[in-house]
C-alpha positions as CSV (number, residue, x, y, z in Angstrom):
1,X,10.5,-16.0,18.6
2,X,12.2,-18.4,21.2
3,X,11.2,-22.2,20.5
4,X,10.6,-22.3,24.2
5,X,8.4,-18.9,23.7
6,X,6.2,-20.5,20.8
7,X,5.7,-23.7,23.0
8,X,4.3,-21.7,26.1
9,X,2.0,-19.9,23.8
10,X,0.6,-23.0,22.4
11,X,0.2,-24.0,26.0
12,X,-2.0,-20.7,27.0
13,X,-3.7,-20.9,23.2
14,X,-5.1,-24.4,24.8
15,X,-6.0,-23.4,28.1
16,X,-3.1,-25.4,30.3
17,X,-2.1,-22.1,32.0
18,X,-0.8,-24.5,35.0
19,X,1.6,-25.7,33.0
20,X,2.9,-22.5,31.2
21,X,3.3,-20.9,34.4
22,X,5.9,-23.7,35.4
23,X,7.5,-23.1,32.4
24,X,7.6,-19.6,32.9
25,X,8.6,-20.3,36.5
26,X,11.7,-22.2,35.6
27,X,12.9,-19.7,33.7
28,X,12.6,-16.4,36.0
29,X,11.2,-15.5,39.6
30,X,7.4,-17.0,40.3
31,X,6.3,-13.0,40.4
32,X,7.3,-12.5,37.1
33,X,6.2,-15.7,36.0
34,X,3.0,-14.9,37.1
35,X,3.1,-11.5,35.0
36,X,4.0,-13.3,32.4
37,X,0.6,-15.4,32.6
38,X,-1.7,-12.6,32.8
39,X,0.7,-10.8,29.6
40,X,-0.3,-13.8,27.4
41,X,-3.8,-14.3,28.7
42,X,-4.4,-10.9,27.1
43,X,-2.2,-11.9,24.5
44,X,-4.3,-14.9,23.3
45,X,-7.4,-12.5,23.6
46,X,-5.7,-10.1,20.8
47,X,-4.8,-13.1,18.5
48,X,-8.2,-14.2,18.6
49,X,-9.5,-10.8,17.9
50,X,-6.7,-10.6,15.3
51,X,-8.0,-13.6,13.9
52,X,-12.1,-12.9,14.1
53,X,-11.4,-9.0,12.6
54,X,-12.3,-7.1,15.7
55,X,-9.8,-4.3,15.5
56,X,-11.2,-2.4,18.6
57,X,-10.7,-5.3,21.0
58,X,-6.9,-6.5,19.2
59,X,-5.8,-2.8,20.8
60,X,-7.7,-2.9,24.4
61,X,-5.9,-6.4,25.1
62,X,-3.2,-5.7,23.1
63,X,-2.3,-2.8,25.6
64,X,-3.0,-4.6,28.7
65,X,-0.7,-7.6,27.5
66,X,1.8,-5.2,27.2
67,X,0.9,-3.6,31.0
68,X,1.5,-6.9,32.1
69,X,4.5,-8.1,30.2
70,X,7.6,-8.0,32.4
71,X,10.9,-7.4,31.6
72,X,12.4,-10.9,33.0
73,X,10.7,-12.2,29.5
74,X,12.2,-10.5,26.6
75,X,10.3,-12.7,24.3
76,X,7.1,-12.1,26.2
77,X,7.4,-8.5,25.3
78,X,8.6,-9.1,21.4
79,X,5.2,-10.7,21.3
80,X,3.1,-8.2,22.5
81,X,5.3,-6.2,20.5
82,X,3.6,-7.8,17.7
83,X,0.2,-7.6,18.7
84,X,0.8,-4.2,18.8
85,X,1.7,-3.0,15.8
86,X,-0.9,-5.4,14.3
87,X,-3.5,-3.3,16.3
88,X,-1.9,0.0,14.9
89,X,-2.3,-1.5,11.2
90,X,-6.0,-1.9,11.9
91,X,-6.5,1.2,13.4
92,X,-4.2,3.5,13.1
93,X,-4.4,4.5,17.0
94,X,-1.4,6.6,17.9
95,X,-0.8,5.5,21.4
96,X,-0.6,1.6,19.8
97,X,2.2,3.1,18.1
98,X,4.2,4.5,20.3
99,X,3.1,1.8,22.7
100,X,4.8,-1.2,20.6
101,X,7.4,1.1,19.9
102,X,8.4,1.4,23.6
103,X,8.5,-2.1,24.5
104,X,9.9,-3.4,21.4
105,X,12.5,-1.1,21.9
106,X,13.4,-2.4,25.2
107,X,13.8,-6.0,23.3
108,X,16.3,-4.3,20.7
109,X,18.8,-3.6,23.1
110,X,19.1,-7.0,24.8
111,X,22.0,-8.0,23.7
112,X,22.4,-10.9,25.3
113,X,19.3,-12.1,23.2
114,X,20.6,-11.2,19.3
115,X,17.6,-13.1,17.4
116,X,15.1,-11.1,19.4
117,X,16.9,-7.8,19.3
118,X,17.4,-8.0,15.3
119,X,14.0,-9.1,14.8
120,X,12.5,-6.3,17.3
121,X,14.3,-3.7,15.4
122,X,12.5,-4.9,11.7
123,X,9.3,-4.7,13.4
124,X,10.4,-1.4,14.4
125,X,10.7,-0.4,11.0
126,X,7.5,-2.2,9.8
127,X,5.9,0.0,12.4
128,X,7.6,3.6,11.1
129,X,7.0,2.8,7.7
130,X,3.2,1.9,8.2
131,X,3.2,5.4,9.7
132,X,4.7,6.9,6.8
133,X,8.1,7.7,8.5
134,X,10.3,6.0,5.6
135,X,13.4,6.9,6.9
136,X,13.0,6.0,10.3
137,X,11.7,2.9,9.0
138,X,15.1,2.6,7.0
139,X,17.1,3.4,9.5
140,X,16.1,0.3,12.1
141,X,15.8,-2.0,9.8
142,X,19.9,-1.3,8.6
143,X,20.1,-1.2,11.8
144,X,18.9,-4.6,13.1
145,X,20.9,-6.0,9.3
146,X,24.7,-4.6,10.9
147,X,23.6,-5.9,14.4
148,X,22.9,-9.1,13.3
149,X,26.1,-9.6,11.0
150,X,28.0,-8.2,14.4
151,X,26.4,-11.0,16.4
152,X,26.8,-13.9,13.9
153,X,22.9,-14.6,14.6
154,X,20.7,-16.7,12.7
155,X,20.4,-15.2,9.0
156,X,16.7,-16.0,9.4
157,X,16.8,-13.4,12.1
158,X,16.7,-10.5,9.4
159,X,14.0,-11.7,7.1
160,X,11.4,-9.1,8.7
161,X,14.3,-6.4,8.3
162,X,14.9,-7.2,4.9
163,X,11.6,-7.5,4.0
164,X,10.7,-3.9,5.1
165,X,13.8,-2.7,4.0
166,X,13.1,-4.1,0.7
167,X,9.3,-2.2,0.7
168,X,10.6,1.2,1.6
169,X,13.6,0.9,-1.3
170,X,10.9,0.4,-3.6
171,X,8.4,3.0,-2.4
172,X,12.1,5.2,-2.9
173,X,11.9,3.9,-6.7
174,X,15.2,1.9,-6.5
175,X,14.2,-1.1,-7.8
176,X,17.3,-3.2,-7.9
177,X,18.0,-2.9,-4.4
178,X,14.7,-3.5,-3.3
179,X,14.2,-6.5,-5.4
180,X,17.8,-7.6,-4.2
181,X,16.4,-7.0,-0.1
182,X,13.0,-9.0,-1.0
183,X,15.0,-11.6,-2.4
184,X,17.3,-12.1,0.7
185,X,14.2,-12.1,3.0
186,X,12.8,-15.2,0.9
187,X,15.7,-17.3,0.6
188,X,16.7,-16.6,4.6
189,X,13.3,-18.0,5.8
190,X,11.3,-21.6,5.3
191,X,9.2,-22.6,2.8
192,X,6.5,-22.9,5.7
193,X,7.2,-18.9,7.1
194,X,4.8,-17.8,5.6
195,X,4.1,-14.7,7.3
196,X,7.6,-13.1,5.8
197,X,6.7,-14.8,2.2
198,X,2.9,-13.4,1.7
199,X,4.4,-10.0,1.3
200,X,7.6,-11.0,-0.3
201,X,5.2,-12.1,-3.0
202,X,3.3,-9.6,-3.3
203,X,5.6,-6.4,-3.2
204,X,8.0,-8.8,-5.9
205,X,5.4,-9.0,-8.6
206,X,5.2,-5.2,-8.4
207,X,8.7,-4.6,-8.5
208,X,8.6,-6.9,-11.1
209,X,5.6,-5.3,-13.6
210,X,7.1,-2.2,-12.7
211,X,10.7,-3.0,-13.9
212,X,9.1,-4.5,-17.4
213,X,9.2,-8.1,-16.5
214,X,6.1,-9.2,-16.2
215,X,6.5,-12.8,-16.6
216,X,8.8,-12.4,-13.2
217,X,5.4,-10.5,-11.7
218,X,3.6,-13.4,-12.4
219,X,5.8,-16.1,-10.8
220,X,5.6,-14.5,-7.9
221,X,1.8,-14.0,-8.2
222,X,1.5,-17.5,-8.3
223,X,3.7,-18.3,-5.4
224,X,1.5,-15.9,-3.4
225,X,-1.4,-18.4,-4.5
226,X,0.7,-21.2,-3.5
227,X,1.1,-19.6,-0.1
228,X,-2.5,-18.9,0.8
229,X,-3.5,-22.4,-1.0
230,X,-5.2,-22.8,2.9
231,X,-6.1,-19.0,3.6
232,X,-5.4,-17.3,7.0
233,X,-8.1,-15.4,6.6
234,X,-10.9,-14.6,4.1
235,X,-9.1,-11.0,3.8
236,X,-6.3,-12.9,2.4
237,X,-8.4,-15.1,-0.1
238,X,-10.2,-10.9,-1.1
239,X,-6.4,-9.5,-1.3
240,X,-5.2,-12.3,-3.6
241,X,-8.7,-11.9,-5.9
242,X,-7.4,-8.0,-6.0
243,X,-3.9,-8.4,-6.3
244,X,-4.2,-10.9,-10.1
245,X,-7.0,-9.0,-11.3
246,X,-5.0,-5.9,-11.1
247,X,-1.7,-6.8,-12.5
248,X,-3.0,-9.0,-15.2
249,X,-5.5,-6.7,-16.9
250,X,-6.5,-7.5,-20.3
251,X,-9.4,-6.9,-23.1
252,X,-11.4,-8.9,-20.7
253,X,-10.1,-6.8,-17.2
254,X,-13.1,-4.5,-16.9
255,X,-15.1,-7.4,-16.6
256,X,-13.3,-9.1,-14.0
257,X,-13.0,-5.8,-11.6
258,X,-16.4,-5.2,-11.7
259,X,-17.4,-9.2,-10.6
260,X,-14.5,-8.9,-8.3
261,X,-15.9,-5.4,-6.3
262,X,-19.3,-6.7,-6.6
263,X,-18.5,-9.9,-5.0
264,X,-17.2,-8.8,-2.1
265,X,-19.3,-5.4,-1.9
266,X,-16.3,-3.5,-3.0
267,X,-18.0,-0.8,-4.8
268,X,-17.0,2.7,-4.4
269,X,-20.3,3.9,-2.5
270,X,-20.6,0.7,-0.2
271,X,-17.0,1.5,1.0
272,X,-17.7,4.9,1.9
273,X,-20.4,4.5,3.2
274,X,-19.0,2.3,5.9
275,X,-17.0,5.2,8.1
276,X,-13.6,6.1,9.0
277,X,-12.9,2.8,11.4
278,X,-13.9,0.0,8.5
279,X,-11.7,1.8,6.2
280,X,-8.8,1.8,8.6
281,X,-9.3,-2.0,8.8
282,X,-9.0,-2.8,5.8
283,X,-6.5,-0.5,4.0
284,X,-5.0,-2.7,1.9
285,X,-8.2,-3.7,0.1
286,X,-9.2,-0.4,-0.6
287,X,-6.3,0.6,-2.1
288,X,-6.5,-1.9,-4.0
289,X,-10.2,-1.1,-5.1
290,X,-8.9,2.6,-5.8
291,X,-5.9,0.9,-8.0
292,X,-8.5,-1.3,-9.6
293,X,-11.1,1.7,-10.3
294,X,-8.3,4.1,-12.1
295,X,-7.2,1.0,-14.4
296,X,-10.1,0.3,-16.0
297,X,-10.8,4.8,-15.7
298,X,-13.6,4.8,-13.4
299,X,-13.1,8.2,-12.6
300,X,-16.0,9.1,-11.4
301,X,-16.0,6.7,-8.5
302,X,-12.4,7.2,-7.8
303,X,-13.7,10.7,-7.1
304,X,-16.2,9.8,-4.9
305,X,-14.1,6.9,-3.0
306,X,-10.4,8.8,-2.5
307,X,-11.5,11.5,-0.1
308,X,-13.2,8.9,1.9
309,X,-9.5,7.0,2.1
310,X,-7.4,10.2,2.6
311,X,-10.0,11.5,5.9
312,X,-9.8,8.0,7.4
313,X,-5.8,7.5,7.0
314,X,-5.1,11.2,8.1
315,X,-1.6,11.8,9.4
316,X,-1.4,8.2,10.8
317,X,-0.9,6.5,7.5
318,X,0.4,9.2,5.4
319,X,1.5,6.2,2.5
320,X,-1.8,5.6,2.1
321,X,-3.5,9.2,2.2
322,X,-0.8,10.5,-0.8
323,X,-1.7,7.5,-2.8
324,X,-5.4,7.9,-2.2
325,X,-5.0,11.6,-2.7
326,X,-2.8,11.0,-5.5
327,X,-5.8,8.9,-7.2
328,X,-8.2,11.7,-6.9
329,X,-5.8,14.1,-8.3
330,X,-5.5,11.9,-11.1
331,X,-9.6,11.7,-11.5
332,X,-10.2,15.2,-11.2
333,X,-7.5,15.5,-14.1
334,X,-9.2,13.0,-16.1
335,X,-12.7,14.6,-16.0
336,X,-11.5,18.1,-17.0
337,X,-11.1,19.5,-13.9
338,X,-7.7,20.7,-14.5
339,X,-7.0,23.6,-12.0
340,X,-9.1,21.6,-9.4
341,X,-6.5,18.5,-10.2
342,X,-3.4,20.5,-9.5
343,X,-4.5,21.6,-6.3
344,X,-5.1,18.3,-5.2
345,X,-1.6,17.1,-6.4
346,X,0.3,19.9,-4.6
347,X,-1.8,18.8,-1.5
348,X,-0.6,14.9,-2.1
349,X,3.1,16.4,-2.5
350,X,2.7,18.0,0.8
351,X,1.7,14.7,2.3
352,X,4.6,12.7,0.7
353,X,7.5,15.0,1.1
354,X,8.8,14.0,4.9
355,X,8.5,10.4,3.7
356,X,10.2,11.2,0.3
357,X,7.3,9.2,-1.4
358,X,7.8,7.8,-5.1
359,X,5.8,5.1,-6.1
360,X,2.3,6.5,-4.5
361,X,2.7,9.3,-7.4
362,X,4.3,6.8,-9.9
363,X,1.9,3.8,-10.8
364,X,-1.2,4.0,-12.1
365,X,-2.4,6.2,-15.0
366,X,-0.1,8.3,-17.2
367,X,-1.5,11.5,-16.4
368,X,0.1,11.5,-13.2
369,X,3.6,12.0,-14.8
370,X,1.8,15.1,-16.6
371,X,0.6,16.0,-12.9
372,X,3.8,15.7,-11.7
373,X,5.5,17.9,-14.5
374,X,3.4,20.6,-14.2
375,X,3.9,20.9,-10.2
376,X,7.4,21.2,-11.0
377,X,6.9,23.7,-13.4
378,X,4.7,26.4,-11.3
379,X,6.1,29.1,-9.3
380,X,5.1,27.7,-5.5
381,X,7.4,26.0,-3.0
382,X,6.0,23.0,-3.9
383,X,7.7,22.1,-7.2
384,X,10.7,20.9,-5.3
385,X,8.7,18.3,-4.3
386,X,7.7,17.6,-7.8
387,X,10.9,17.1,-8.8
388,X,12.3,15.2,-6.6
389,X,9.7,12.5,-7.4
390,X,10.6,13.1,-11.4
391,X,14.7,12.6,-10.1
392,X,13.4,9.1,-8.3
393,X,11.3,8.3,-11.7
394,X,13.6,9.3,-14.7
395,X,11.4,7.3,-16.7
396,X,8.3,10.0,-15.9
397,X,10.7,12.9,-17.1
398,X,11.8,11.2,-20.2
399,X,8.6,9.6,-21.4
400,X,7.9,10.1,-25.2
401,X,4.7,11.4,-26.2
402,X,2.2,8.7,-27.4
403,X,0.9,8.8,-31.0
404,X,-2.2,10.6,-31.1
405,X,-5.2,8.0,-30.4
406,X,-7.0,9.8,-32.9
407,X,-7.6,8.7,-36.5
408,X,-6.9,12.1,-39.0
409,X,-11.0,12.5,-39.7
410,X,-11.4,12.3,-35.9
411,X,-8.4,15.0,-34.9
412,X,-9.6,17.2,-38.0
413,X,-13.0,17.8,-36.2
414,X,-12.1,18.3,-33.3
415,X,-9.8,20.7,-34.5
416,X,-12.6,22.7,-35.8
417,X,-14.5,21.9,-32.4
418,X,-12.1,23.5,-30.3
419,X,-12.4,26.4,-32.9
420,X,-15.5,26.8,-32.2
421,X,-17.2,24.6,-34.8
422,X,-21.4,23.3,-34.3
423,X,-21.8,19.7,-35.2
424,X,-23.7,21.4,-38.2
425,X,-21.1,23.4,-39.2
426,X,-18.4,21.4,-38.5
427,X,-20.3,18.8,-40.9
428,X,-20.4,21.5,-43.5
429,X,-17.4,22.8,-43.7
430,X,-16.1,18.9,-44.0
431,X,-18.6,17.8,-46.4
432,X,-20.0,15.1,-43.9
433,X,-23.6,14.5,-42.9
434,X,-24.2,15.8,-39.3
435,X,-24.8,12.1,-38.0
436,X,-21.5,11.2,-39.3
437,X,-19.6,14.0,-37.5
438,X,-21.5,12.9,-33.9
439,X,-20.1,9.6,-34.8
440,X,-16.7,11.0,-34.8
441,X,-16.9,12.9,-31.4
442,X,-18.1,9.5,-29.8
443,X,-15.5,7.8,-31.0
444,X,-13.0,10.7,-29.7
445,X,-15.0,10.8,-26.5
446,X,-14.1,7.0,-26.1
447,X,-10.6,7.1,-27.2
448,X,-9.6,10.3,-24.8
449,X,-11.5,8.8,-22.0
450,X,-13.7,12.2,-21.7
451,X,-17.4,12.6,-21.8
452,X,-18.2,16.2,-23.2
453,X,-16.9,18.2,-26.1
454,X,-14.9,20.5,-23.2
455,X,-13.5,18.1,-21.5
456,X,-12.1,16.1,-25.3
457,X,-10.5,19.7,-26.7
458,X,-9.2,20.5,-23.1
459,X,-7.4,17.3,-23.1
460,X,-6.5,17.1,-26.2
461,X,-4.9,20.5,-25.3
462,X,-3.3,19.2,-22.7
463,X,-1.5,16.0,-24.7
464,X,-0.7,18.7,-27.5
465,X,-2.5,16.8,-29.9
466,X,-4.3,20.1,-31.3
């Protein structure tokens, strides 16, 4: 935003309205001035309701700002532009959406101010892709890149565009590029921008872990610390907590998740428990609880949290339905449920598919690959879904088979399990004592992450390791 801009906002954010409205004055007609005023009155309402976490407030004054904001002031409406789209990230209100989209796109066609006009058109993006329209989001944010270059503007100009560019590439699966955008919209802004960086960080250490490097992933994880050494927010101070614990799981991991979701009432029950509205809110958080649950298997509350996540992002935030509905797919796999696990992953394909979502059926636990592989291999419209994802993610298609978890004694009975074997006669046919052979199945139960004799064979079934 204009230096002049940020200094009359500073102004109205300390209550010398007098003297914003000259300001104003001198630059434009006293009537529009005067808009002007009343624009950024409701805009210092948002931003404190921005600030405080009350998402249904941020969107009443956030449209009234932009009621008032008048066209004389280009930079008037970029801001409420950007108290817009914030309110759509918290609540996922349509007519915020299409709202910001409308007056930011007024702001992207004023040529006369280029630094305004590129930066409207990355917000742009940032406000297609929350909504799950990937390509649209792609498209303006190319689009404020070549405008920019055309203009000779400020290279800090297209951080926002790169940034978003660079989270969409990535969602695509093409890593390279994406690092390659994230990277550019770091070294274009200041050390002290760090409204750009936060998510630079972030989105780079999971480029990173996902490219193998995971010494790069934490690099950036500890820049993000360095960023929010003085929080914004508490939310931020949560995120971080959520965002090392999940990328530097260990033997000691499980521990940490579960002091991490119980210190901030994270638990699968108390989230759901909350409504629709909360879980809007906070999006990013419970994703990253879902994430956090499926690393360390807790399928059972994955289960119970995901549909919560997928009814509360509905068609609004489509990314985050398919991942959520991805993660329950995955959880209904894991506890046996097979035919009830496919359903769910041709319903996340569905989802994805005008987006051309990758990653949201990519990370996390291997059995999504086998999900994926087995939608591509059934007879319904839907497998061309499935394989586009496994063309975006050659390393799904490809991926060896593991060695079997299982020790020889374990795999020989449940061999004779799945045959049909008791314990008793599994125990006499192997010349074991019948306490040694339930030894065995817990031991198998632990190391295929089931918890019945079904549920082991059918997986083990699955895997092809009998």
């Amino acid at each position: 935003m204009e230096l002049e801009g940020a200094a009359v906002i500073e102004l109205m954010r300390e209550g010398r309205r007098g003297e914003a409205y000259r300001r104003l004055e001198a630059d434009g007609d006293s009537g529009s001035a005067a808009a002007a005023v009343r624009a950024l009155d409701h805009g210092r309402t948002a931003a404190d309701a921005l600030r405080t976490g009350r998402a249904a407030q941020l969107g009443e004054s956030a449209l009234a700002a932009a009621e008032a904001a008048p066209a004389a002031f280009p930079w008037v409406r970029f801001y409420v532009g950007s108290l817009l789209q914030a309110a759509y990230r918290f609540t996922a209100d349509p007519a915020l959406r299409r709202r910001a989209l409308d007056i930011l796109g007024a702001v992207a066609d004023a040529r006369d101010r280029p630094e305004l006009a590129v930066a409207a058109r990355g917000l742009m993006g940032n406000i297609h892709m929350m909504h799950g329209a990937l390509h649209a989001a792609a498209d303006h944010c190319d689009a404020a890149i070549e405008l920019a270059a055309a203009l000779e503007c400020d290279p800090a100009a297209t951080a926002m565009a790169h940034q978003f560019r660079g989270y969409v590439l990535f969602e695509w699966n093409r890593r390279d590029e994406a690092r390659a955008a994230l990277e550019t919209a770091w070294d274009v802004t200041e050390p002290g921008h760090r409204g750009v960086r936060t998510g630079v960080a972030r989105v780079m250490a999971r480029v990173c872990a996902a490219s193998g490097d995971p010494a790069a992933a934490r690099r950036w994880i500890d820049r993000l610390d360095e960023l929010l050494a003085e929080p914004m927010s508490l939310r931020n101070r949560e995120w971080l907590a959520a965002v090392r614990v999940r990328h530097q799981l260990d033997e000691r991991g499980r521990r940490e998740v579960m002091a991490w979701l119980k210190t901030y009432d994270y638990t699968a029950d108390s989230i759901a428990g909350r409504g629709p509205a909360w879980i809007l809110s906070r999006l990013q958080e419970v994703d990253q609880v879902l994430a956090l649950l499926e690393a360390t298997r807790q399928w059972e509350a994955v289960g119970r949290l995901a549909p919560h996540v997928v009814d509360a992002a509905g068609p609004e935030r489509t990314w985050f339905a398919a991942r959520a509905a991805s993660a329950e797919a995955t959880a209904l796999d894991a506890l046996g449920r097979t035919d009830a696990a496919d359903r769910r992953m041709d319903v996340t394909l569905e989802l994805g598919e005008p987006g051309s979502f990758v990653r949201c059926y990519v990370e996390g636990d291997p059995r999504r690959g086998d999900l994926l592989r087995r939608a591509a291999a059934n007879t319904r419209v839907i497998r061309e879904s499935a394989r586009r994802v496994l063309d975006a993610a050659p390393e799904l298609r490809a991926r060896p088979r593991a060695r079997s978890p299982l020790t020889p004694t374990q795999l020989a009975v449940l061999e004779k399990v799945a045959a049909g074997g008791s314990n008793k006669a599994v125990a006499r046919d192997m010349g074991l004592a019948v306490t040694t052979v339930k030894t065995h199945l817990r031991a198998v139960y632990d190391r295929l992450d089931v918890g019945s004799r079904t549920q082991a064979v059918a997986r083990a079934r699955r895997e092809g390791l009998i």
